[in-house]
N, C-alpha and C positions, 0 to 999 in steps of 0.2 A: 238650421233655419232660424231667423233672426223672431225673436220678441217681436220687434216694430212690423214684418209684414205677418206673423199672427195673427196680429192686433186688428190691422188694417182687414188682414181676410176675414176676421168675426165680425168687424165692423159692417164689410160691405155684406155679407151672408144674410148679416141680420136686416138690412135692407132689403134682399133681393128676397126676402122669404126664404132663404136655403139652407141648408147645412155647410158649413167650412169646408167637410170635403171636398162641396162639389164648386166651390172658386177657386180658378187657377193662376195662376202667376200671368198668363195668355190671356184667362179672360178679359172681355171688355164690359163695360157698363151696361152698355145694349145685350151683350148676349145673355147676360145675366135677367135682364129682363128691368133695367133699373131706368126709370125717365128723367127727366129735369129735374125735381120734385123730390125721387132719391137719391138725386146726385146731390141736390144742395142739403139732406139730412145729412147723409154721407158725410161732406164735407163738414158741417158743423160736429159731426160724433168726430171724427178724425183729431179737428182743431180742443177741441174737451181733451181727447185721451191723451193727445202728447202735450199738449197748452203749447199749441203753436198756433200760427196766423198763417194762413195758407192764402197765398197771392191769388185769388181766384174771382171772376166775375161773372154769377151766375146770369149774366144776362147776353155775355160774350163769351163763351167757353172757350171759343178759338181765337179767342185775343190774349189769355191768358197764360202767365210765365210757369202756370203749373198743368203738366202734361196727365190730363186723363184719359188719355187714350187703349189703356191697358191696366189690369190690377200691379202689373208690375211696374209701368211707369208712375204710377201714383205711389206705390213702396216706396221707389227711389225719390223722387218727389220729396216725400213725408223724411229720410233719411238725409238731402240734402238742406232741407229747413230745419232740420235738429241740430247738423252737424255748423250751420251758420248764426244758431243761437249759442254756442257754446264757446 
């Protein structure tokens, strides 16, 4: 299991009021119980931990070149803006 989606699963846990065990790679933002509000905390702990700029418009979610749609798309997401700063 990689570092970065760890990272990513403690990050959103700790949004969603959870324990890491119980975010899955399937999970989504909603079933997790996380609104607008922890999505845009989310996204700024995210942009902190790796010090990246995550393309994201919390005002348009679904205009946006980064896929939230799952905790795994967001891993990938996060792994694809790492691997484009280097």
């Amino acid at each position: 299991m990689s570092s970065i989606q760890d990272r990513v699963i403690e990050i959103i846990a700790e949004q969603a009021v959870l324990e890491p065990a119980d975010v899955t790679l399937d999970s989504t933002l909603e079933d997790l119980g996380i609104d607008s509000l922890g999505l845009v905390e989310s996204i700024f702990a995210i942009e902190e931990a790796f010090d990246i700029s995550v393309p994201f418009n919390a005002n348009e979610p679904e205009k946006s070149d980064f896929d939230i749609s799952s905790v795994r798309a967001i891993v990938a997401g996060i792994d694809r803006l790492i691997a484009e700063q280097s």
